[in-house]
Every structure is written in structure tokens, then in C-alpha cells.
C-alpha positions in Angstrom: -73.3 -177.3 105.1 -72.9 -176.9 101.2 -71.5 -179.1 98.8 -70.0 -182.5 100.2 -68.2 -181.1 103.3 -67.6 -184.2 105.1 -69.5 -183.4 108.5 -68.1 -182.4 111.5 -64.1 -181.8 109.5 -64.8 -178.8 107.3 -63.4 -180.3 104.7 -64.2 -179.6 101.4 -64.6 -183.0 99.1 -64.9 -183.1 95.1 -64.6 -185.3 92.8 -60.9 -187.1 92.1 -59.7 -185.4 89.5 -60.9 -181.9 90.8 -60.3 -182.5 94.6 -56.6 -182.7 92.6 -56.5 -179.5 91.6 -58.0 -178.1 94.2 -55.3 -179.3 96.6 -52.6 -178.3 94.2 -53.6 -174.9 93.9 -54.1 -174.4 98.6 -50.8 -176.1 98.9 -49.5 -173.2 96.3 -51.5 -170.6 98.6 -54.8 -170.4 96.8 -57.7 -170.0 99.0 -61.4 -170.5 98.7 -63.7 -167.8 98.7 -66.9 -169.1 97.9 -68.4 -172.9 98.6 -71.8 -172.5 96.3 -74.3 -173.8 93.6 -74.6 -172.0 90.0 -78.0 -173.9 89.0 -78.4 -175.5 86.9 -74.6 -175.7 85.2 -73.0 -176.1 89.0 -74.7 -178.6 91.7 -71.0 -177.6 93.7 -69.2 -174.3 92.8 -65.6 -174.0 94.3 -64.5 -170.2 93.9 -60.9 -169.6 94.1 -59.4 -166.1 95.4 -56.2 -166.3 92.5 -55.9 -167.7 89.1 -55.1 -171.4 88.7 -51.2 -171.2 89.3 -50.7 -174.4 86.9 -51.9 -175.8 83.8 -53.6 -179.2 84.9 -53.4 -182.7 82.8 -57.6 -183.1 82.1 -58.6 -186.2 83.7 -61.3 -188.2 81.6 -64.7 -185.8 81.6 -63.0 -183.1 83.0 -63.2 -180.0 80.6 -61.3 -176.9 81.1 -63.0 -173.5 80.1 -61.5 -170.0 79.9 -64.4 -168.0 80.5 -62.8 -164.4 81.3 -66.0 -162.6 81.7 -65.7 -160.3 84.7 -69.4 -161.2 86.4 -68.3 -164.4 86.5 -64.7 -165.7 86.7 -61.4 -166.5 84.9 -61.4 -169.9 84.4 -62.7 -173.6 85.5 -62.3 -176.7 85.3 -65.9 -178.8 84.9 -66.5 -183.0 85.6 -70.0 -183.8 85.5 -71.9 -180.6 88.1 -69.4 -179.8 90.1 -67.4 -176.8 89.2 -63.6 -175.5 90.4 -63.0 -172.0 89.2 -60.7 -169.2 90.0 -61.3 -165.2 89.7 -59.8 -162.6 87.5 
């Protein structure tokens, strides 16, 4: 099991403000395509098929990034290690 699956549901558990947006963006047909690390930025790295379909409001300590680099991805959004980003 990676990252905080709870056991036994399969279901995928960040932190508040990022389990947010990562419920947003499946219920607007996003899918994951990679639960990982990305030592030592990412202790939990949430991969996202499609770009972020919404600007979100930043929680306190979340940072949004628009990184753009094609080895990597589009965008994230950061709180703390974990990580919630979406492909080009």
C-alpha cells in the first residue's frame, strides 16, 4: 500500500485541504494515474491524468506551483510533503 490508503477501502486519503481538490477534480472526471513518493520534495505524490479543471482557493500552507516542465508535470498544489499534481 502507498501513501495513506486507508486499508482494506482503497481509498486514497490526503490532507484536508488537498483531499479537497482532489475530490473536486474525480467528481469532474479526473483520474489518478500514479499513487507515489518524489523524495525528498513528496513523502505522497498524487498524479493526475488531466489538468486541474478549476482554480482552487489556497488553504493555509497550501502553495500552488505551475511547474510546466514536460519530465515532470503541469501543475501542483503542495501542503507540507504531500503533493497533488496534474500532467501536461
Amino acid at each position: 500500500m502507498r501513501g495513506n490508503e486507508e486499508k482494506g477501502r482503497g481509498h486514497l486519503v490526503m490532507t484536508p485541504p488537498l483531499q479537497t481538490i482532489l475530490e473536486a477534480e474525480l467528481a469532474r472526471g479526473n483520474t489518478i494515474v500514479e499513487i507515489s513518493e518524489w523524495p525528498p520534495h513528496c513523502r505522497l505524490l498524487v498524479m493526475l491524468a488531466q489538468q486541474f479543471h478549476s482554480s482552487y482557493p489556497l488553504a493555509e500552507g497550501v502553495e500552488f506551483r505551475e511547474i510546466g516542465d514536460p519530465h515532470y508535470w503541469k501543475a501542483e498544489y503542495v501542503l507540507a510533503d504531500e503533493c497533488l499534481a496534474c500532467r501536461l
